[in-house]
C-alpha positions as CSV (number, residue, x, y, z in Angstrom):
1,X,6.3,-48.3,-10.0
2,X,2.9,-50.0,-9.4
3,X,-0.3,-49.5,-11.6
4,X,-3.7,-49.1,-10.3
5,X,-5.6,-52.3,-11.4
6,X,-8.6,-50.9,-13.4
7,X,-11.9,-52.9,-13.7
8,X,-13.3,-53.9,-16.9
9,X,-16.5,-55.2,-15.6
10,X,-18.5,-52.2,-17.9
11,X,-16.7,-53.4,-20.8
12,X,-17.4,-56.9,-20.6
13,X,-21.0,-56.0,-20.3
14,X,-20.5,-53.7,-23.6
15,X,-18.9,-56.5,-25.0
16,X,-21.9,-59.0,-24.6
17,X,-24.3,-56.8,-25.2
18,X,-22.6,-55.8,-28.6
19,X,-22.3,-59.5,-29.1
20,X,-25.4,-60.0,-28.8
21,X,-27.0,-56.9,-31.0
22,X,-24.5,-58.5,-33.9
23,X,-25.8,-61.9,-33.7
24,X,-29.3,-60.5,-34.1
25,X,-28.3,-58.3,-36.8
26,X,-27.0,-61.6,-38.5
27,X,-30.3,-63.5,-37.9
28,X,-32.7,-60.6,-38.7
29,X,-30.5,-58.2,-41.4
30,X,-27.3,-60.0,-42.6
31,X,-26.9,-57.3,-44.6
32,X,-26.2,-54.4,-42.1
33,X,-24.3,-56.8,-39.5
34,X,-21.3,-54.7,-40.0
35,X,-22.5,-51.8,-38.8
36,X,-22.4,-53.6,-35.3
37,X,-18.7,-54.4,-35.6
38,X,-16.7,-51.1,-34.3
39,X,-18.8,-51.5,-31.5
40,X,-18.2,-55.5,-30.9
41,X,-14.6,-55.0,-31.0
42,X,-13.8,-51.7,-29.6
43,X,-15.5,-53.3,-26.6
44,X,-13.4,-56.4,-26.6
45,X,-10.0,-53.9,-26.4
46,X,-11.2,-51.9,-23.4
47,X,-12.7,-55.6,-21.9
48,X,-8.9,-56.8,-22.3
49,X,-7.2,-53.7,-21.2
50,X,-5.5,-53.3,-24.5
51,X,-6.0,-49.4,-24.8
């Protein structure tokens, strides 16, 4: 049975942009970087197709 490839081009994007909003919340408020983290990672399991 074949699978439909599916892209992940929206997640990478998520992904970077998450990435990116973390780093900044480690520069400016190293104290609430977390909050940023379901986000950063959720995006990096769609981005690979894990879910």
């Amino acid at each position: 049975m074949a699978t439909k490839a599916k892209s992940t081009k929206k997640y990478w994007g998520m992904f970077l942009i998450s990435l990116v909003a973390t780093i900044a919340f480690l520069i400016i408020l190293p104290e609430w970087f977390w909050v940023t983290l379901p986000f950063l990672f959720t995006s990096l399991v769609y981005a690979f197709d894990w879910a």
